[in-house]
C-alpha positions, 0 to 999 in steps of 0.5 A: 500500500502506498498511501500512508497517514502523516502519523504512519512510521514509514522507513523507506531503507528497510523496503527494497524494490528498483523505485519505492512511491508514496503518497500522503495529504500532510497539511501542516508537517515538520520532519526534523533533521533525517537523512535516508540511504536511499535517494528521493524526489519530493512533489506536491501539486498544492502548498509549500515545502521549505528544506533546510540543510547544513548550510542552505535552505531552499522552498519547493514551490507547486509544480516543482520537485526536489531532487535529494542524493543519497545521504543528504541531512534534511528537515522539510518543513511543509504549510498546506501540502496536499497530494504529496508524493514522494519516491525513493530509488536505491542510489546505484540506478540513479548516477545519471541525476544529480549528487546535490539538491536539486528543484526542477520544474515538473512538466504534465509527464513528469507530474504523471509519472509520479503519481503513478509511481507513488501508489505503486504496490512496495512490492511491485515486480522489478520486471514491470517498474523499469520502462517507466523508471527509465522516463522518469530519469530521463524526463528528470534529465531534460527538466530546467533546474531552479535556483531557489536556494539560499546558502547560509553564512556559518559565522556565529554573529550572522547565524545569531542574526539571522535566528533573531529575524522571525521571517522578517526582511533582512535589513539592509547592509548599513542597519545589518552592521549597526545591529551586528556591530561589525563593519559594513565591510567586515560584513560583506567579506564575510557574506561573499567568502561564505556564501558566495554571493554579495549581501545585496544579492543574498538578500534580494534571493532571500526576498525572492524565496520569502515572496514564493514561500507565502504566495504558495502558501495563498497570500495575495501580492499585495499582502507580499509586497506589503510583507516583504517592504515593496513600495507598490503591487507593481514594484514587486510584481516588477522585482518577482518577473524580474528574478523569475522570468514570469508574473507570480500569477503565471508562476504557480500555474 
């Protein structure tokens, strides 16, 4: 059986089989940190997932899905997540996909081959999964990839910051550093050196996943824009189509 309840213990590692499928309505979910032997990819077609890894956090929005190796520590918070999916493979079948965390944009065939697969019996004959696991890869393999995470600076002082912000939009670089009490430059070493990204961008990407998190989790663009200290409907509209190519009505369809 496939369909589990969120109180159910499941434990993909002890079933052996080429793909492993469930599927569960999860609503509100907080996984804690885990890890799995086995590699996994995660969808679900309404609400949204945040993941936190050691030194990242990344949002799964509707529509897409989240790649995870072998091995990789995790937590998966979840808001509203209905018809969640999520598929387990035994890390030797899939080399070709990526070896880090990866969100890729789901297209209809892909959207069908998961949920497929996540009510296939655990005990369904190898024999009679492969074709459609061989798809599933390679429709994982031509899918675009999305940059929808978030590295994290692992000095204390910013971690100590950052805790302190309660999803509240990261100041900019002269009130951080007053806050902090560090130099604006001392800062911005820091920022480029551990994540790999100016201040200004590590903040605009922190916004651009903010605005995705709450919209996926039904707040409207004005209640967005309002949240993430836009001037107008239209400055955000303007910052969101800029970052993603698209308006986040057409976003979420």
């Amino acid at each position: 059986m496939a369909f589990i309840l969120p109180e159910q213990q499941f434990n993909p590692d002890q079933l052996d089989n080429l793909v492993i499928g469930i599927a569960a309505d999860m609503g509100e979910h907080d996984s804690g940190v885990h890890h799995h032997r086995k590699a996994q990819l995660l969808y679900a077609p309404t609400g949204v997932m945040r993941f936190t890894l050691a030194d990242t956090q990344m949002v799964l929005p509707p529509t897409r899905a989240a790649w995870l190796p072998a091995g990789v520590k995790h937590s998966v918070t979840m808001r509203n997540v209905v018809a969640y999916r999520s598929l387990y493979f035994e890390p030797e079948t899939v080399t070709s996909l990526p070896d880090k965390v990866t969100i890729f944009h789901v297209n209809p065939l892909l959207k069908a081959l998961i949920d497929t697969m996540s009510f296939w019996p655990w005990d369904k004959p190898r024999s009679t999964q492969h074709n459609a696991f061989l798809l599933l890869c390679e429709e994982l393999g031509h899918a675009a990839e999305e940059n929808l995470a978030l590295p994290l600076p692992q000095d204390k002082r910013l971690k100590n910051w950052l805790a302190q912000q309660h999803q509240k939009p990261p100041a900019n670089l002269k009130d951080m550093a007053v806050e902090i009490g560090a130099s604006e430059r001392t800062i911005s070493r820091i920022f480029s050196a551990q994540t790999g990204m100016a201040y200004q961008a590590w903040r605009q990407q922190w916004r651009l996943l903010s605005a995705i998190e709450q919209l996926a989790a039904g707040a409207s663009v004005a209640q967005v824009g309002f949240n993430l200290q836009f001037s107008s409907d239209s400055a955000f509209i303007s910052f969101f189509k800029q970052y993603t190519g698209t308006t986040p009505a057409q976003y979420f369809k």
